[in-house]
PLY file of the C-alpha trace (Angstrom):
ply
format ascii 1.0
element vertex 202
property float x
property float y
property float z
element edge 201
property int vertex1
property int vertex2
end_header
-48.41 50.80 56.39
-48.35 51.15 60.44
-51.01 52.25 61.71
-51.56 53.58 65.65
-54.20 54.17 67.59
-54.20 55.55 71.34
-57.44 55.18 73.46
-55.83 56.76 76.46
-53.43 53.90 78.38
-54.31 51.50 75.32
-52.37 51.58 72.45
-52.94 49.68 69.12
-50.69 49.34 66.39
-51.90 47.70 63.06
-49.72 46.24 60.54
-51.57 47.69 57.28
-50.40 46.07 54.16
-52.63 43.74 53.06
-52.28 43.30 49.40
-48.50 42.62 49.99
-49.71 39.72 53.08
-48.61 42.29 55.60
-45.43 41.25 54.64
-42.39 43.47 55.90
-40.01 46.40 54.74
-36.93 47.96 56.54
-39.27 50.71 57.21
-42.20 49.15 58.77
-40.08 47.09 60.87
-38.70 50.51 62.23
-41.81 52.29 61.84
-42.77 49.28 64.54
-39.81 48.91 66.92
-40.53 53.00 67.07
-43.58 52.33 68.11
-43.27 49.84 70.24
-40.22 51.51 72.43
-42.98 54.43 72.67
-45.59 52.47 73.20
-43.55 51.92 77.01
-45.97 54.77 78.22
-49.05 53.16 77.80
-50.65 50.69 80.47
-51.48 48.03 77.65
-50.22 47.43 73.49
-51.93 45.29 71.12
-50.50 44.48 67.76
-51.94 43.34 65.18
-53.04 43.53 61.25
-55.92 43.87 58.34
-56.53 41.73 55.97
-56.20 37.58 56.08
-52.86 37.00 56.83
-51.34 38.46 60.21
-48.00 39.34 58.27
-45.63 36.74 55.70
-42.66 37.81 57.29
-40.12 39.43 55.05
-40.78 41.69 51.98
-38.95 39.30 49.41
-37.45 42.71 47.95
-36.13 43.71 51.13
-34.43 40.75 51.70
-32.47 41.11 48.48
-31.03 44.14 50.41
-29.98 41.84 53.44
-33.29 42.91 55.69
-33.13 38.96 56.86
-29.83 39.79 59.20
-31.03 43.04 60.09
-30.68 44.44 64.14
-33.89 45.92 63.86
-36.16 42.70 64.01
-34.25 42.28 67.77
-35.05 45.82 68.22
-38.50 45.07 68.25
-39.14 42.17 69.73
-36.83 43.44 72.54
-39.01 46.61 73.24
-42.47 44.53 73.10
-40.26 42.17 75.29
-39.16 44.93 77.57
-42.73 46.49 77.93
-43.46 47.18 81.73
-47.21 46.35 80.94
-49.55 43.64 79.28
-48.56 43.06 75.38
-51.12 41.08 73.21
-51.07 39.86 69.73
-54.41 39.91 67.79
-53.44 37.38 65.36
-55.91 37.91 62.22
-54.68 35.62 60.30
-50.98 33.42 59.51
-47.77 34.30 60.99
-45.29 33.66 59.14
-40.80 33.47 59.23
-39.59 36.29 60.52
-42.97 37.81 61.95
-42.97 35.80 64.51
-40.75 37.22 66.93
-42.75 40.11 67.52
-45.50 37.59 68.46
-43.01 35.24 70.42
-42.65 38.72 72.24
-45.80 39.22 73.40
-47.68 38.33 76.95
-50.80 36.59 75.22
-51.52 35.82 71.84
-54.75 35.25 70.59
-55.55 34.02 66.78
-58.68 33.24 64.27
-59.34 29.72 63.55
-57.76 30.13 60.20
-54.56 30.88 61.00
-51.44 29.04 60.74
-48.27 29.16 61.88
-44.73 28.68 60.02
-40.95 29.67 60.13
-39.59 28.00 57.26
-35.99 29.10 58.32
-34.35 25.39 57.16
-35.75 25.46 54.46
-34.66 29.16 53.25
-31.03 28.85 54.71
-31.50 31.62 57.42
-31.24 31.81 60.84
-33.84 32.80 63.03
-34.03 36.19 64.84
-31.43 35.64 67.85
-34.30 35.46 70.79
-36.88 33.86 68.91
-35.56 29.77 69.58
-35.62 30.14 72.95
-39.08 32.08 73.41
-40.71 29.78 71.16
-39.35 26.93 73.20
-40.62 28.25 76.38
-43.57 28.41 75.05
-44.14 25.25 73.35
-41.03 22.96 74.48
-37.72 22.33 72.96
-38.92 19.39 70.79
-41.98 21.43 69.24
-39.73 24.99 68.79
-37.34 22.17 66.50
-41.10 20.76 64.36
-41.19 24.62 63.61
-37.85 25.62 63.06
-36.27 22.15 62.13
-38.81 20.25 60.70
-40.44 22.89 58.78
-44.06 22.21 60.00
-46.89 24.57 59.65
-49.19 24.66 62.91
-52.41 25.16 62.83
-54.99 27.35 65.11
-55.85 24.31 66.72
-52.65 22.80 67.19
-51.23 25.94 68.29
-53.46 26.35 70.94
-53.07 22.77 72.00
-49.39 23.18 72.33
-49.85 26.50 73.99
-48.71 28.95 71.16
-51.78 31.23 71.66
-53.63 31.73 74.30
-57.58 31.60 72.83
-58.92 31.28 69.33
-61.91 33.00 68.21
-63.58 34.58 65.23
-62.38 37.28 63.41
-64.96 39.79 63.73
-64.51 39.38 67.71
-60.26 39.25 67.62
-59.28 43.04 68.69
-62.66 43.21 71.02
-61.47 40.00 72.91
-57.55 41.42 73.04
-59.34 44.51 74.40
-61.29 43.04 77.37
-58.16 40.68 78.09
-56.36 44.67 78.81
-59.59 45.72 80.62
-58.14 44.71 84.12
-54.68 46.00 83.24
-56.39 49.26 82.50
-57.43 50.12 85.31
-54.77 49.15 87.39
-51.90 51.57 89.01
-48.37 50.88 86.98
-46.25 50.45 89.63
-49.08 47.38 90.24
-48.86 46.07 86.78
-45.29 46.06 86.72
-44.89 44.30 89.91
-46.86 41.61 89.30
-45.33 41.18 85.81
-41.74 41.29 87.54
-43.18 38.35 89.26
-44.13 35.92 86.45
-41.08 37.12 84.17
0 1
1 2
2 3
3 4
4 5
5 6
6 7
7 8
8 9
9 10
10 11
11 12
12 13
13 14
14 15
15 16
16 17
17 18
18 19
19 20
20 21
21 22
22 23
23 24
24 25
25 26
26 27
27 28
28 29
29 30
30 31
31 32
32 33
33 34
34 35
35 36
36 37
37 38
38 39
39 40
40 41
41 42
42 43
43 44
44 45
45 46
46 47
47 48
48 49
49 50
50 51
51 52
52 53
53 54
54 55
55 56
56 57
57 58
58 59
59 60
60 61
61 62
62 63
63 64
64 65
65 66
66 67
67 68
68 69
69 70
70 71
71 72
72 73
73 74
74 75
75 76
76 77
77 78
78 79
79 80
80 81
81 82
82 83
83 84
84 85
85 86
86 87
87 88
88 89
89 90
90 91
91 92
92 93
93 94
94 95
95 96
96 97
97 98
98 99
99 100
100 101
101 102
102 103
103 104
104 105
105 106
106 107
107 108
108 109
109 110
110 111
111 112
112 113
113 114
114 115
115 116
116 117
117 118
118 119
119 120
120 121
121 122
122 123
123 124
124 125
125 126
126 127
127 128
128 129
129 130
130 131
131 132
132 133
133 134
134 135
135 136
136 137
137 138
138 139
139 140
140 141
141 142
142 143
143 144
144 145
145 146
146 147
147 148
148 149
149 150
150 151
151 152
152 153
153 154
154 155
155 156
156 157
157 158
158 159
159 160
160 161
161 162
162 163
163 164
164 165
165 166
166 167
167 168
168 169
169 170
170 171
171 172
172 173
173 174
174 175
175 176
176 177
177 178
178 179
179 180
180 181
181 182
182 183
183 184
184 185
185 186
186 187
187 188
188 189
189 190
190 191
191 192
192 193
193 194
194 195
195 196
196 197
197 198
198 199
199 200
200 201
């Protein structure tokens, strides 16, 4: 249900699931935060998924089994947090709850115009992942981070970019080809270069 790919320092991992809305297991969320931890070695990691909806968060069966509370969600947004080079999320389609703290994680995120955005964390009685308030509010401001998480409002592509929750919006058929030439530079760059100048935004 994870998929990898390595093209040398690229590495692409696709979230495979798409009858279920990409929607996520105990496993896959390992499967992921494996990955990602590995993926340390390469220059440049995309993430991203098949099918319409970029992943609905939680497996509803898994959170029967307490999966919502789980240390393995911060376990992978922490390594795609942690990566020493430039993280992007290809964002085919909605993000939803808990799914987007891996995306929160990332250096860019890029979407299709169809996708929304949603962490309906009020609404379900959770909390959100530890990290993922204060990312989302560095991204977007503290008063937008509470129309997500407080409010319960779903974003659009449009209003997402607006606010500054992705980075670019374009069509699907063009999503992983546009993450790829945003790594293109990063490619072929020396590490100890990449990780400098990331060191310096961060």
């Amino acid at each position: 249900m994870i998929r990898l790919e390595k093209d040398g320092d690229l590495w692409t991992a696709t979230i495979d699931r798409p009858d279920k809305a990409n929607s996520l297991t105990r496993q896959m969320l390992t499967d992921l935060a494996d990955i990602a931890e590995e993926a340390h070695a390469a220059k440049a990691f995309i993430l991203t998924g098949i099918g319409k909806v970029f992943s609905a968060g939680m497996d509803l069966e898994a959170a029967k089994e307490g999966l919502a509370t789980d240390p393995v969600w911060e376990r992978l947004s922490g390594a795609i947090a942690a990566h020493p080079g430039l993280t992007i999320c290809a964002l085919n389609g909605t993000l939803a709850g808990g799914a987007m703290g891996m995306a929160l994680a990332c250096d860019i995120r890029i979407c299709v115009p169809t996708a929304k955005f949603f962490y309906p964390v009020m609404k379900l009685g959770f909390l959100p992942q530890p990290s993922d308030p204060a990312r989302l509010a560095a991204l977007i401001g503290p008063a937008r981070a509470k129309l997500i998480l407080m409010a319960g409002q779903k974003v659009t592509a449009e209003e997402a970019l607006a606010m500054g929750l992705v980075e670019r919006v374009v069509e699907g058929d063009e999503l992983v080809e546009t993450a790829e030439a945003l790594a293109a530079d990063v490619l072929s760059a020396d590490t100890a270069h990449i990780a400098g100048i990331k060191s310096l935004i961060a």
